[in-house]
N, CA and C of each residue as an Amber inpcrd file, in Angstrom:
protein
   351
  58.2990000 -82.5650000 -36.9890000  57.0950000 -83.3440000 -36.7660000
  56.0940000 -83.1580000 -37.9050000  55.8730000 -82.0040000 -38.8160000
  55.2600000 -81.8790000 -39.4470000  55.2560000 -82.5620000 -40.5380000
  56.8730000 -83.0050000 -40.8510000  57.0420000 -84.0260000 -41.9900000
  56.4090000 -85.2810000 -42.0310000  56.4300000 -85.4910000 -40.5550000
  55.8860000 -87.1330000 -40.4840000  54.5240000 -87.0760000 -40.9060000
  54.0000000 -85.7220000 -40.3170000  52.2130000 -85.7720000 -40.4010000
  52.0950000 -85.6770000 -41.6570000  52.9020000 -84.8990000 -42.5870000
  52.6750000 -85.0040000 -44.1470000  53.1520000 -86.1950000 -45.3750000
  54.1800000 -86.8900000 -44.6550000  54.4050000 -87.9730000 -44.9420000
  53.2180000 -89.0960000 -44.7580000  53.0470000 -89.1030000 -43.6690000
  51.9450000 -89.9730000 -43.4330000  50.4780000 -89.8320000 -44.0450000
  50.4470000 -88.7220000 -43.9640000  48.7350000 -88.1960000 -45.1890000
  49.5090000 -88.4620000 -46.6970000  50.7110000 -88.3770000 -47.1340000
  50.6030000 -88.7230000 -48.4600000  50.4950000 -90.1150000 -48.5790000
  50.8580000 -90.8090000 -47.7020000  50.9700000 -92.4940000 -47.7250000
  49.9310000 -92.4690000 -47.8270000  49.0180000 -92.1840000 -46.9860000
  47.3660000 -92.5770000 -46.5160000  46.7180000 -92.6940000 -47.5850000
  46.7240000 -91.3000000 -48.2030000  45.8030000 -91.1770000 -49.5170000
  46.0570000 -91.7860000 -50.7330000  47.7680000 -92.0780000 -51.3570000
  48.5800000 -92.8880000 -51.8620000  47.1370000 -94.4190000 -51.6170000
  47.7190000 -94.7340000 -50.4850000  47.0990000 -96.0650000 -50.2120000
  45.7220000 -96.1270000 -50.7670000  44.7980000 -94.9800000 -50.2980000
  43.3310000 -95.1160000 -50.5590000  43.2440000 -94.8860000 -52.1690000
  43.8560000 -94.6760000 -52.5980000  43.2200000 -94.3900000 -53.9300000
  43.7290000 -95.6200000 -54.6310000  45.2890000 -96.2780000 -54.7590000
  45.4490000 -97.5680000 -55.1500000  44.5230000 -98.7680000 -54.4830000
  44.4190000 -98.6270000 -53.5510000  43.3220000 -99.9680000 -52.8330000
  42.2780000 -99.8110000 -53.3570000  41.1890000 -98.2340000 -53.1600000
  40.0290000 -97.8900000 -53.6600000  39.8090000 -98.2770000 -55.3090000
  40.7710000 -98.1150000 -55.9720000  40.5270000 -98.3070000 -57.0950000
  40.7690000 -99.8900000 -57.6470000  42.1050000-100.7280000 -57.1300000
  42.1250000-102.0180000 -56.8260000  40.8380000-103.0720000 -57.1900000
  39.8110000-102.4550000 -55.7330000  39.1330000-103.3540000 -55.0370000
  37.7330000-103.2430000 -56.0210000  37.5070000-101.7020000 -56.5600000
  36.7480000-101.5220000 -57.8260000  37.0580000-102.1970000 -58.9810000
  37.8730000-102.2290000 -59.3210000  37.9620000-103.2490000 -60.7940000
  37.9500000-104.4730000 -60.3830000  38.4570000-105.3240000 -58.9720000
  38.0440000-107.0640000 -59.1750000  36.9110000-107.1250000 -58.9070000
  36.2340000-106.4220000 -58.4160000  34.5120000-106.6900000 -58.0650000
  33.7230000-105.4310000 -58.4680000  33.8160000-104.4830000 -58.7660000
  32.7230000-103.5750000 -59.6160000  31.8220000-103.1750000 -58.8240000
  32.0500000-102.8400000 -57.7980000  31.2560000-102.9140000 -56.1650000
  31.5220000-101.2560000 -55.4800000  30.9800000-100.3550000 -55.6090000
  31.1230000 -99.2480000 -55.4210000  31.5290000 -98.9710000 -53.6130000
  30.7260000-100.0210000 -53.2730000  30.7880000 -99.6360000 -51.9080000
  31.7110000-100.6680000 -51.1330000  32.2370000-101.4060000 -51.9340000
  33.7230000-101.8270000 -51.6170000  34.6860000-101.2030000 -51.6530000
  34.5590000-100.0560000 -52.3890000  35.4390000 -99.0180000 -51.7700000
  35.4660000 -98.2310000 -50.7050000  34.2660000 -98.5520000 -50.3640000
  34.3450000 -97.5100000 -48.9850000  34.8020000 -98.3970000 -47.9080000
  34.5020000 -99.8130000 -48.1690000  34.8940000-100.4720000 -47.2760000
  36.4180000-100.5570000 -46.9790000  37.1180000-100.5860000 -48.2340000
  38.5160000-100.5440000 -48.3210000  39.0950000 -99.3930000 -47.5960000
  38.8590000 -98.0210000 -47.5830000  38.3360000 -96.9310000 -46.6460000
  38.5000000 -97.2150000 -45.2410000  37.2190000 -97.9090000 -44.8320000
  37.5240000 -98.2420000 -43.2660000  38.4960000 -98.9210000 -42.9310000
  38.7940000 -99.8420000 -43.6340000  39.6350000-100.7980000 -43.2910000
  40.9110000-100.1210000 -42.9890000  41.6670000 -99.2410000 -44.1390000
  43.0340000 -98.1820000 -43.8320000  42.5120000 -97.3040000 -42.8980000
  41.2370000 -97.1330000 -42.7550000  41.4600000 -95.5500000 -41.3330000
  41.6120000 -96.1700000 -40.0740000  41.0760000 -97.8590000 -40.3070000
  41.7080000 -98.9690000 -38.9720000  43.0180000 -98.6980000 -38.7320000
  43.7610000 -99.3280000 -39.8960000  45.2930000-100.0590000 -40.1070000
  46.4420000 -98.8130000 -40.3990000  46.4720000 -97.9400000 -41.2760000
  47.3540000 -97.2410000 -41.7360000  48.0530000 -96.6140000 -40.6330000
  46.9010000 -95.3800000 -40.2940000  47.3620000 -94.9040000 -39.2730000
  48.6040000 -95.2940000 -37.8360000  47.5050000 -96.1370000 -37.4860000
  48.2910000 -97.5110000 -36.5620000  49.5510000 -97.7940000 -37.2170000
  49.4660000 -98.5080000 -38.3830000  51.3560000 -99.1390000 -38.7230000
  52.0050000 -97.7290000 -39.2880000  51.5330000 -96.6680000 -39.5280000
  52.8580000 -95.5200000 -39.5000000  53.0840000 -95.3850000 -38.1570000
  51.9850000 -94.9300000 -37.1940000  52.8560000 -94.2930000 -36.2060000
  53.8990000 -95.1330000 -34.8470000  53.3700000 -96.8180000 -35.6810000
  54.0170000 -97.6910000 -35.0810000  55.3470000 -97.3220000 -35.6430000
  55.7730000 -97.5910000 -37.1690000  56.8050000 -97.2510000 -37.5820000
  57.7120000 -96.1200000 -37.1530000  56.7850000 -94.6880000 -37.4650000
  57.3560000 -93.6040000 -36.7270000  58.6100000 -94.1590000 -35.4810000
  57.6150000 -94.5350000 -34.3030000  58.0190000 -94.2010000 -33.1490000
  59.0700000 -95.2270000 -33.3070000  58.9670000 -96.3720000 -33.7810000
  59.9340000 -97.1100000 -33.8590000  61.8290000 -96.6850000 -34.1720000
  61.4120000 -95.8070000 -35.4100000  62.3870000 -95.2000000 -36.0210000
  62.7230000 -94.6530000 -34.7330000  62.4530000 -93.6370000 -34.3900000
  62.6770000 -92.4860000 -33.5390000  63.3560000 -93.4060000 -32.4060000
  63.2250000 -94.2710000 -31.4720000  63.7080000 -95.1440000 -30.5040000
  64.3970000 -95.8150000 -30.7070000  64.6710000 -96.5100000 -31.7590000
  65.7150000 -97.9040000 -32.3730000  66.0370000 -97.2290000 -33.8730000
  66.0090000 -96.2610000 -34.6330000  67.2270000 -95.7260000 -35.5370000
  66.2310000 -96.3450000 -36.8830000  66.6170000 -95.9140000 -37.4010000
  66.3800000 -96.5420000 -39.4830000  66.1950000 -97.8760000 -39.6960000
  67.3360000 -98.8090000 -39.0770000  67.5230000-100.1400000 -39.1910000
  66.5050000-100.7500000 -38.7190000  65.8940000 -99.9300000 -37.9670000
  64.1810000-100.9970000 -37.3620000  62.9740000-100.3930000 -38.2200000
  63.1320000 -99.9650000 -39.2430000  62.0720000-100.2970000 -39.6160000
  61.5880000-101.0700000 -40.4150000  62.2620000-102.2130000 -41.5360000
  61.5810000-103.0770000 -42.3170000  61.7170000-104.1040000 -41.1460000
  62.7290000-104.4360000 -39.9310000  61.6010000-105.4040000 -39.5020000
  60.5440000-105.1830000 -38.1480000  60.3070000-104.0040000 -38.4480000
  58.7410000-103.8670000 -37.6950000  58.2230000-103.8970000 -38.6540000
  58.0130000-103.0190000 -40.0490000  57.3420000-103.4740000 -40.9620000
  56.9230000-104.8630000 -41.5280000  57.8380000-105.5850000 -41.5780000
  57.6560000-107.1130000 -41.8610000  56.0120000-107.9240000 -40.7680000
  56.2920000-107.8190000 -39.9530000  55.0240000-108.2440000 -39.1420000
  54.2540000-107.5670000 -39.0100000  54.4400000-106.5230000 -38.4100000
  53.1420000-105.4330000 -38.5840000  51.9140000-105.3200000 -40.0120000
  52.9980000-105.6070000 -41.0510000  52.1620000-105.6570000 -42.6780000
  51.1630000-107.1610000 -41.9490000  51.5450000-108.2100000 -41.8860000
  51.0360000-109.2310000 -41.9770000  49.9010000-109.2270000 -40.6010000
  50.3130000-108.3740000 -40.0260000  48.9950000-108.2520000 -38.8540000
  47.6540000-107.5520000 -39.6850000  48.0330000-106.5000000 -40.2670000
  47.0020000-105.6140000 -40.9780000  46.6900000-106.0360000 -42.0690000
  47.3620000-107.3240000 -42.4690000  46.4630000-108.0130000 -43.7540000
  45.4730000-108.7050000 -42.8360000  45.6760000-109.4130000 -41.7030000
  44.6080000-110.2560000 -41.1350000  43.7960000-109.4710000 -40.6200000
  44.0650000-108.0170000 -39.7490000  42.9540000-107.5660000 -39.5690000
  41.8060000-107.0470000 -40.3710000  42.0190000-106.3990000 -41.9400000
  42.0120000-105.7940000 -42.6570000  40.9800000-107.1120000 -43.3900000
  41.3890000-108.5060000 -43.2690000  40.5890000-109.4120000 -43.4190000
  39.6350000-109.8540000 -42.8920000  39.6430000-109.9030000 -41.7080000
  38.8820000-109.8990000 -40.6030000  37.6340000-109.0930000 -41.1540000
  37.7830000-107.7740000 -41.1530000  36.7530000-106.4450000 -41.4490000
  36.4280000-107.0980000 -43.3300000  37.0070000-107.3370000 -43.8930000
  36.5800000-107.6080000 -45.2950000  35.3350000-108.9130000 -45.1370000
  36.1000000-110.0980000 -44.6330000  35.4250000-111.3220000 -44.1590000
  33.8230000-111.0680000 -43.6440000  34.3320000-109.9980000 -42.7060000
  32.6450000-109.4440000 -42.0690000  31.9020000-108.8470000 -42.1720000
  32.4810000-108.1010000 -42.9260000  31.3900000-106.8350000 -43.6020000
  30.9420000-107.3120000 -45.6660000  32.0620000-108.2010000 -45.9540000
  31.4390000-108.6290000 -47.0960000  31.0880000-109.7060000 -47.2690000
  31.3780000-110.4450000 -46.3840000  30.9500000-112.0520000 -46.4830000
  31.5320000-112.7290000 -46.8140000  33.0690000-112.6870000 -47.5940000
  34.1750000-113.0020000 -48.3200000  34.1600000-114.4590000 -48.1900000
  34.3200000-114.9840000 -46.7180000  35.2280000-116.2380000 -45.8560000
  36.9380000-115.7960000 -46.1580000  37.5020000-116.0690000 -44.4870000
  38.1500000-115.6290000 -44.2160000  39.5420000-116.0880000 -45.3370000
  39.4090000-116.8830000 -46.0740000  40.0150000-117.7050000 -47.2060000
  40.3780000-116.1100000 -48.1310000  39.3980000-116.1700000 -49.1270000
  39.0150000-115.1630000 -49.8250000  39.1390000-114.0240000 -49.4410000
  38.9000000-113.4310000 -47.9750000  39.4480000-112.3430000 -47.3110000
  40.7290000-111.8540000 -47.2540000  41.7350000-112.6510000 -46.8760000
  43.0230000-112.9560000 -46.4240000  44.1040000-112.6410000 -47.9440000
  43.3010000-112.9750000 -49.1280000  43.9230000-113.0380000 -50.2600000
  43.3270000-111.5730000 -50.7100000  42.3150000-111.2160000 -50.8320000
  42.0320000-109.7430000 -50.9220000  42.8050000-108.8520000 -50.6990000
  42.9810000-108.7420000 -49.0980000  43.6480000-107.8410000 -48.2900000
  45.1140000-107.9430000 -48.3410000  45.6640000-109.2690000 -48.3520000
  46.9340000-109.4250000 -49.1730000  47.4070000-108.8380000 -50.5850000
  46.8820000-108.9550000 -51.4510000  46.9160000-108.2990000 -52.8050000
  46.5110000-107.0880000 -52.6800000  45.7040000-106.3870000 -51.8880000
  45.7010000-104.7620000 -51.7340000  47.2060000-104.1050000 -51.1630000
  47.2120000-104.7740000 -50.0150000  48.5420000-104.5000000 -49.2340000
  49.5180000-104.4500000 -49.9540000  49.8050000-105.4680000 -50.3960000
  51.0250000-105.8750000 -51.6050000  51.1670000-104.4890000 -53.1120000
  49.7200000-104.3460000 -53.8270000  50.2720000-103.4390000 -54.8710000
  50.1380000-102.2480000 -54.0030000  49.3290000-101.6630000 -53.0840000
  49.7590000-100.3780000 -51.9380000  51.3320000-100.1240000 -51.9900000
  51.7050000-100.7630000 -51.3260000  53.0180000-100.6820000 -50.7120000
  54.2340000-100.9440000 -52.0990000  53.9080000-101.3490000 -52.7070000
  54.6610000-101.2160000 -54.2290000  54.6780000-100.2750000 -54.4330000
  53.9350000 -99.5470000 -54.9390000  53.3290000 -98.4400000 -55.1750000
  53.9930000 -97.2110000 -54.6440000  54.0320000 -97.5140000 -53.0700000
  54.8140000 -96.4290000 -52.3660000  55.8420000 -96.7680000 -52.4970000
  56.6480000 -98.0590000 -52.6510000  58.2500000 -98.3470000 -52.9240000
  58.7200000 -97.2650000 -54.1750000  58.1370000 -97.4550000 -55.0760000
  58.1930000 -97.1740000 -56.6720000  58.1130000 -95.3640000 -56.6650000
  56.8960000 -95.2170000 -56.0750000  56.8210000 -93.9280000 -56.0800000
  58.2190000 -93.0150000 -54.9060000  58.2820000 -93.4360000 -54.3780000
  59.3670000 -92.9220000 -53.2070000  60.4840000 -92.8550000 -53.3820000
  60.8380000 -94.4720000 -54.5420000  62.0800000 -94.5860000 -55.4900000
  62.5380000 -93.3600000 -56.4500000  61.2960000 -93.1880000 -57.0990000
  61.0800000 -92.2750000 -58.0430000  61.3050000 -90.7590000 -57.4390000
  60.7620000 -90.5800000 -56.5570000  61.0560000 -89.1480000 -56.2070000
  62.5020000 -88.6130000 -55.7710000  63.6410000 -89.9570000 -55.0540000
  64.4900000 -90.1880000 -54.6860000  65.3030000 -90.2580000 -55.5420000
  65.5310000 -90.3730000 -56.7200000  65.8550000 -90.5800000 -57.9760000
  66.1350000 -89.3460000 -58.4610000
């Protein structure tokens, strides 16, 4: 169990620092990073331990497609919170939080590849 909890804090922080830094260079907005922040202490958590348990009940093979929808829920929510707390419109939101999600999760592909390697 401890792996998962350390697995999951390296994802977490993984995530916050590619998003945090992301969301700083397209807008130069200091406190868009913190927002980016709330938004993963919403979402992350939630889609690992969705994943987790998933694994654990239905085997390896379920997890890219719980991942598959689950990602696309936490881009909209993740938009939702961007949309409202920055004013975005949900247009502009949706593409934000998409392109965070997207180089995040690269990121952890690449890096995970790499360590696996």
């Amino acid at each position: 169990m401890s792996v998962f909890y350390l697995g999951s804090l390296r994802a977490f922080l993984l995530t916050l620092v590619i998003e945090g830094v992301a969301i700083l260079v397209i807008f130069k907005r200091k406190k868009y990073v913190y927002y980016s922040v709330l938004c993963n202490l919403l979402t992350n958590p939630a889609l690992n331990l969705l994943l987790s348990v998933s694994v654990i009940f239905f085997g390896a093979g379920a997890y890219y497609p719980v991942l598959v929808p689950a990602e696309i829920v936490v881009v909209f929510v993740e938009a939702a919170v961007y949309d409202y707390i920055c004013g975005f419109g949900m247009k502009k939101a949706v593409m934000v939080s998409a392109f965070l999600n997207m180089i995040s999760f690269a990121a952890g592909i690449f890096l995970n590849s790499a360590v696996l390697a």
